[in-house]
KOLKOLFI-73133 format. One record per residue (C-alpha): x, y, z. Coordinates in steps of 0.1 Angstrom, whole numbers, padded with zeros to 4 digits, always signed. Example, Ala and Ser with C-alpha at 12.3 -4.5 7.8 and 13.67 -1.06 7.14 Angstrom:
2
+0123-0045+0078 +0137-0011+0071 
END
This chain:
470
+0030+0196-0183 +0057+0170-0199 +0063+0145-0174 +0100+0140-0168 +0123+0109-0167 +0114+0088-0144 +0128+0052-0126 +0094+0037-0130 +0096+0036-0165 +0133+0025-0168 +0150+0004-0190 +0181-0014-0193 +0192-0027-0229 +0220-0045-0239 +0237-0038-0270 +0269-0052-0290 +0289-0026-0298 +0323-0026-0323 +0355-0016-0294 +0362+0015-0307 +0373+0047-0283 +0344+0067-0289 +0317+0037-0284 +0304+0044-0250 +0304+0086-0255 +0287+0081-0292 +0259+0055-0268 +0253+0081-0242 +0248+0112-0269 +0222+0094-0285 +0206+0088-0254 +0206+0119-0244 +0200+0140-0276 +0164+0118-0271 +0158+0127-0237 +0168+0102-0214 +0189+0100-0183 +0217+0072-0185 +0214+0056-0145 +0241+0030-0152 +0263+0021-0181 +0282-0016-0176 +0305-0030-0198 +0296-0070-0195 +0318-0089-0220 +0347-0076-0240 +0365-0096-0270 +0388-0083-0291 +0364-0068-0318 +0331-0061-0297 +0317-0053-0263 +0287-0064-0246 +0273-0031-0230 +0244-0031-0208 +0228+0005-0204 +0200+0019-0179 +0180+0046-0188 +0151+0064-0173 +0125+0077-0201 +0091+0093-0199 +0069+0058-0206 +0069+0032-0237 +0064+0055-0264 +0102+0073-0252 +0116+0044-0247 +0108+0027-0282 +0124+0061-0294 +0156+0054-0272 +0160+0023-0283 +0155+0031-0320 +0181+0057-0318 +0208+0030-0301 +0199+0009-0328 +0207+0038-0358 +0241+0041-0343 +0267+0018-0365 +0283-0009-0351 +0258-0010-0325 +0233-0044-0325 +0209-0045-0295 +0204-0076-0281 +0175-0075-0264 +0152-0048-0240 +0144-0052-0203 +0116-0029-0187 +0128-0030-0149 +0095-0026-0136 +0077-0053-0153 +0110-0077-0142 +0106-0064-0106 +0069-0077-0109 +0079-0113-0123 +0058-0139-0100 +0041-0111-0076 +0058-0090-0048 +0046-0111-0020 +0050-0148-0001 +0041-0167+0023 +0065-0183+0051 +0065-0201+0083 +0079-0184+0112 +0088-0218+0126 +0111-0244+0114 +0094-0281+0110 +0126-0302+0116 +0115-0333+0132 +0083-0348+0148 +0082-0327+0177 +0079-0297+0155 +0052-0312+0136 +0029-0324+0164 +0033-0292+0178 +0022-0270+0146 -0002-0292+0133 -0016-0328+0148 -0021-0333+0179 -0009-0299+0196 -0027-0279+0169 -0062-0293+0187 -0056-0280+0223 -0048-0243+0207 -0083-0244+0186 -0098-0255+0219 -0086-0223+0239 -0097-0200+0212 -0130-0218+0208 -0132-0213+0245 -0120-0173+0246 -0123-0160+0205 -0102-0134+0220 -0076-0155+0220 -0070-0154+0182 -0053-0122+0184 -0023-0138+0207 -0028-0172+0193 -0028-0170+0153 -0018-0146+0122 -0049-0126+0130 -0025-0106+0156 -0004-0084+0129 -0023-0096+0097 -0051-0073+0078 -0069-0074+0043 -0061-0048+0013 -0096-0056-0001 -0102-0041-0035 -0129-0045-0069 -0104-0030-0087 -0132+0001-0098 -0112+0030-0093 -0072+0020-0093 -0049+0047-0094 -0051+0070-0124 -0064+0039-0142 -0096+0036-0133 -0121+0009-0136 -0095-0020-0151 -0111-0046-0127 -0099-0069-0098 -0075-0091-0119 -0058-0059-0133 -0056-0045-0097 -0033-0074-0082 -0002-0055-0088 -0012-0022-0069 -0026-0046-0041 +0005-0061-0040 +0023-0031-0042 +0005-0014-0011 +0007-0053+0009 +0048-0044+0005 +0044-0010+0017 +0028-0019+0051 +0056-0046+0054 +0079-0024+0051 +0070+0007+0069 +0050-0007+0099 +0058-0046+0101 +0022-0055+0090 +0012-0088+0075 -0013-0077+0045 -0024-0098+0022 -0044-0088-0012 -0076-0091-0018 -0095-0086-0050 -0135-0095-0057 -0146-0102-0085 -0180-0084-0080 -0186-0047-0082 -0224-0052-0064 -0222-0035-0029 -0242-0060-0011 -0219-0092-0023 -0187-0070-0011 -0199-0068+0019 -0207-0103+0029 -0173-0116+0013 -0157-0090+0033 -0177-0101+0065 -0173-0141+0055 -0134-0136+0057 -0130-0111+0082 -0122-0134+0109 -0085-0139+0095 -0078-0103+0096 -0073-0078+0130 -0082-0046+0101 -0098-0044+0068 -0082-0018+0045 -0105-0008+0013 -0085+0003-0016 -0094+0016-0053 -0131+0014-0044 -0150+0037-0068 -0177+0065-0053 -0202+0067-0045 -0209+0026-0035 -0176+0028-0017 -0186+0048+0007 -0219+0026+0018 -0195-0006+0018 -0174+0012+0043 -0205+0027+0063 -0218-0010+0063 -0184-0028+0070 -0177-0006+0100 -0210-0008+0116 -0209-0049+0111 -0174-0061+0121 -0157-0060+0153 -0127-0046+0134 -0112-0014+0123 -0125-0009+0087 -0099+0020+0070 -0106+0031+0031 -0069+0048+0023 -0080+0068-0008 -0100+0085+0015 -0088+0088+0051 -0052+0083+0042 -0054+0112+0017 -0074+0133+0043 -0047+0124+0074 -0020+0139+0051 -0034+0165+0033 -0047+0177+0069 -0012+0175+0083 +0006+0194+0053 -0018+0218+0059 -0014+0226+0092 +0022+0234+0088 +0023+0255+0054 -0004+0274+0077 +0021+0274+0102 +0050+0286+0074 +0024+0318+0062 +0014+0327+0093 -0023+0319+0089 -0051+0297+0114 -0073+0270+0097 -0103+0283+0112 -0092+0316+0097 -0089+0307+0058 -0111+0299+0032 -0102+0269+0018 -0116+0255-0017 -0114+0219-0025 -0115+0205-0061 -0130+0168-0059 -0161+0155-0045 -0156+0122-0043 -0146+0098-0020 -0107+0112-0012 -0125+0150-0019 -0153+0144+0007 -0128+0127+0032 -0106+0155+0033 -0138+0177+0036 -0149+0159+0067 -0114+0159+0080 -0109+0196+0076 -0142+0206+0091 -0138+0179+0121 -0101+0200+0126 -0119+0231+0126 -0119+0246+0093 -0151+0270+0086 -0151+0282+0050 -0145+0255+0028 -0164+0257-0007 -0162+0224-0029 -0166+0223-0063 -0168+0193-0093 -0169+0185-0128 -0202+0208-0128 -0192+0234-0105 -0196+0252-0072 -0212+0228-0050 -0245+0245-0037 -0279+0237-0017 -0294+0254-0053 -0282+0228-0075 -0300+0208-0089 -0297+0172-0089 -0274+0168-0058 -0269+0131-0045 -0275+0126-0009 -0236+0132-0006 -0229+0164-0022 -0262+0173-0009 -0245+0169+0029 -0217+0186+0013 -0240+0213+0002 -0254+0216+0042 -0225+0215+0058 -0197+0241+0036 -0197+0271+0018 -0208+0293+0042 -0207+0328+0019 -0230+0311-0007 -0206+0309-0036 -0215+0298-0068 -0202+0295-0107 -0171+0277-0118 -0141+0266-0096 -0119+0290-0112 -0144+0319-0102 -0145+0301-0061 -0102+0304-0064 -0107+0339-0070 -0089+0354-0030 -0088+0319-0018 -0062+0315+0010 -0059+0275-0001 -0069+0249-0030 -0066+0216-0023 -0072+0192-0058 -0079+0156-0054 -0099+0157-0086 -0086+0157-0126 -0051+0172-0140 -0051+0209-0154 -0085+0224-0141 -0065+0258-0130 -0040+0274-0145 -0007+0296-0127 -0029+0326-0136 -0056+0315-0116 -0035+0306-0088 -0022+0347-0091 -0060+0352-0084 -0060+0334-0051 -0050+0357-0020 -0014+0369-0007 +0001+0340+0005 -0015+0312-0010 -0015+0278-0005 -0017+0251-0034 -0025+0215-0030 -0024+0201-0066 -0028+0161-0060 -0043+0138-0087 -0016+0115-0106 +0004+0116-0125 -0011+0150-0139 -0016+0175-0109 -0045+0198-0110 -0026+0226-0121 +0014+0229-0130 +0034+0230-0100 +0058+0252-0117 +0030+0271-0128 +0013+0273-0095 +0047+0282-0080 +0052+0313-0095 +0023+0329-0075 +0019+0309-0045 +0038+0304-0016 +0036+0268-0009 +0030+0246-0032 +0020+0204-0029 +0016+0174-0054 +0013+0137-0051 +0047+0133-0072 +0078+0123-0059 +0098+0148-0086 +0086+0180-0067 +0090+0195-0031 +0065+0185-0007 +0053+0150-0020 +0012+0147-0002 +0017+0107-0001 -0004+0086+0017 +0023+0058+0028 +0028+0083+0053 -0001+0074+0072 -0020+0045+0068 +0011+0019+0082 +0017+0038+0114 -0027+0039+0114 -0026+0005+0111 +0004+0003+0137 -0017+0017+0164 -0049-0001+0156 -0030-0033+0161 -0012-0025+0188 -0046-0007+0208 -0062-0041+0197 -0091-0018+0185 -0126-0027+0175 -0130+0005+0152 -0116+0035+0140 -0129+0075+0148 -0122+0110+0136 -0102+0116+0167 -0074+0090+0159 -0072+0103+0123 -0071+0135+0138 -0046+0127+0160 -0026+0110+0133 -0026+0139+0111 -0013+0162+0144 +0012+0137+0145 +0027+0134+0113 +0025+0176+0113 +0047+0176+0143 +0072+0154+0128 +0089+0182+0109 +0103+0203+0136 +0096+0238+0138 +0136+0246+0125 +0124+0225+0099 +0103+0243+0081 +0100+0259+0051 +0082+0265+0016 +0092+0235+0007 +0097+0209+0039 +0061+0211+0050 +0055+0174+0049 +0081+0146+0058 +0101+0120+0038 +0083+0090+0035 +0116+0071+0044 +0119+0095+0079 +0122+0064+0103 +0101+0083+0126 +0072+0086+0108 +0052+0051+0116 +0063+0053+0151 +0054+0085+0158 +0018+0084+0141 +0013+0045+0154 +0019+0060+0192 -0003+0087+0185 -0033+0066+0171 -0023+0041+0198 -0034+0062+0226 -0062+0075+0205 -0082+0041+0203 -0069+0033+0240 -0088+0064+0250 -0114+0054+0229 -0117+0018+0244 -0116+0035+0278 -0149+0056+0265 -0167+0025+0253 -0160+0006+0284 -0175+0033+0302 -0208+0039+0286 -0213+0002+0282 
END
């Protein structure tokens, strides 16, 4: 598929342009004889010969936008002065900082923030270490910890490379749920040295959030983390992808009329987001779920299984399927790609059953053509924000984190990302929806409140449970 125009690969460039009545129509022609979408056009300076125009254009990436530019420059009378990528100036000295939240204007407010006062309050938490979480930034304050292995569709571009994305999701959790999150990125890879950094600094945080990990060693640092600290350890590209993709599913179900425990389900990606939303499905109560990878129907027969697909192998595909994915599609009720672009095509989504649900999800390039996959099936989903029904995973983890915080919690279960996925499903009303409104906006105010509360009472109950047994 061609990717459209998009903001994140604007550019503004200012030009000199001869004052002459067709200057600014002959500008945006040329622009948009090459394919790009004019956002703003400002006339800066004006003399009596020549204007200063500054013009915003979305493009398709670098390679469009050299061509944009080439054809301004082509035009006569036109001389461009010089090319900004809005992105990379957004991005000029980081996204985040640090300030105080109280004002040092005198002595008093010094000896009372650091010497003496500072002593009596590392006293009290010395005496009660529960005390950090009222006392200090631990309260509202968790780690995005990274190795930079597995970032975005970018892969393995390492921790230094990583900053911006850390940064990036840091801002999110500001934003959306009032979360302090500061970036973390190791420069190691070895699963044993992540987890004793992680544990060395963990007593700053109230949550550890593990981003951009690659599979299969992030799933032991997250098995090991969780077992070892006293704090909710969350990996987003996995249980932020499953709380979503469980909760868009629930209501296109809902829109065709079908039950999860009802449907076969096949899942394209068996890694860490693809065995995540596996989990997630099955702990919701979905029964026939066949998952399939770069090699294929995944299968107790296959040889050389890892001890994960080999669980995967136990615990799906119930009718013993085997062969290709596009042979497993064949009457599916649902597919649901966290995996590579273009493994299907629109005629393989005709294959699938009446009614058919389509959850294409890798970035930028979906698993098959949303277009495509639209002409057959009744819902379709993407990760992209330039089609209907956007599967993004800012629409869970803040109000997750929310709720942890709030609960105080030591640790995070199935049940509160079950019951934030039930809650972010029962944010769209049932008036609401439609083919195409299955999943909310991720700017719906609602959204981190509603899944925070929800998570909230989830690790309250959970508490309740420990206390109990203990």
């Amino acid at each position: 598929m061609t990717s459209a125009p998009s903001v994140s690969s604007s550019i503004t460039v200012r030009l000199q342009v001869e004052a002459r009545p067709t200057a600014v129509s002959e500008l945006t022609t040329a622009i948009e004889h090459t394919g790009g979408i004019v956002s703003a056009l400002d006339v800066t300076a004006s003399g009596q010969e020549r204007i200063t125009v500054d013009v915003t254009v979305a493009t398709r990436g670098q390679e469009h936008a050299d061509e944009i530019v080439d054809a301004l420059r082509a035009l006569p009378g036109v001389v461009v002065d010089r090319v900004s990528d809005r992105t990379f100036l957004l991005h000029l000295g980081g996204k985040l900082k640090i300030e105080s939240k109280v004002p040092i204007r005198n002595r008093d407010d010094l000896s009372m923030i650091y010497t003496p006062g500072v002593a009596r309050v590392c006293e009290a938490i010395a005496a009660k270490p529960d005390d950090a979480r009222r006392l200090t930034i631990k309260r509202n304050t968790i780690a995005v910890v990274t190795d930079g292995t597995a970032v975005l569709g970018l892969g393995d571009i390492g921790p230094l490379a990583s900053l911006p994305v850390m940064e990036g999701k840091a801002a999110l959790f500001k934003r959306f749920a009032d979360i302090d999150a500061f970036p973390v990125a190791l420069d190691t890879t070895d699963v044993d040295e992540i987890v004793r950094t992680v544990k060395a600094i963990a007593p700053v945080f109230a949550g550890i959030n593990l981003e951009d990990i690659s599979a299969p060693r992030c799933f032991e640092i997250e098995q090991r983390l969780r077992a070892e600290l006293d704090i909710p350890v969350f990996h987003d590209d996995q249980h932020g992808t499953a709380i979503v993709a469980l909760a868009a599913l629930r209501n296109a179900l809902k829109v065709v009329g079908k039950e999860l425990a009802d449907v076969r389900v096949v899942l394209s990606g068996a890694g860490a987001a693809g065995t995540a939303v596996l989990k997630l499905l099955l702990a919701a109560g979905a029964h026939d779920v066949v998952v399939a990878d770069v090699e294929g129907v995944v299968h107790p027969d296959r040889p050389g299984l890892s001890d994960a697909l080999a669980w995967t192998a136990a615990h799906t595909n119930p009718r013993g399927v085997s062969g290709t994915l596009r042979e497993a599609v064949v009457g599916a009720d649902v597919f649901i790609g966290v995996s590579a672009p273009d493994v299907l095509t629109g005629d393989d989504v005709a294959a699938m059953a009446p009614d058919a649900i389509v959850f294409a999800m890798a970035n930028p390039r979906p698993e098959v053509d949303p277009v495509e996959a639209a002409k057959h099936a009744a819902i379709v989903g993407t990760g992209r924000s330039d089609f209907a029904n956007q599967i993004n995973n800012v629409l869970a983890f803040p109000g997750v984190f929310r709720g942890l915080l709030d609960a105080q919690s030591h640790r995070i279960t199935d049940d509160m990302l079950l019951a934030a996925a039930r809650a972010l499903a029962d944010a769209v009303h049932p008036d609401q929806l439609n083919p195409t409104y299955i999943i909310p906006s991720v700017f719906n105010p609602e959204i981190t409140t509603l899944v925070a509360a929800a998570v909230e009472q989830a690790a309250r109950a959970d508490a309740d449970v420990v206390t109990a047994s203990a």
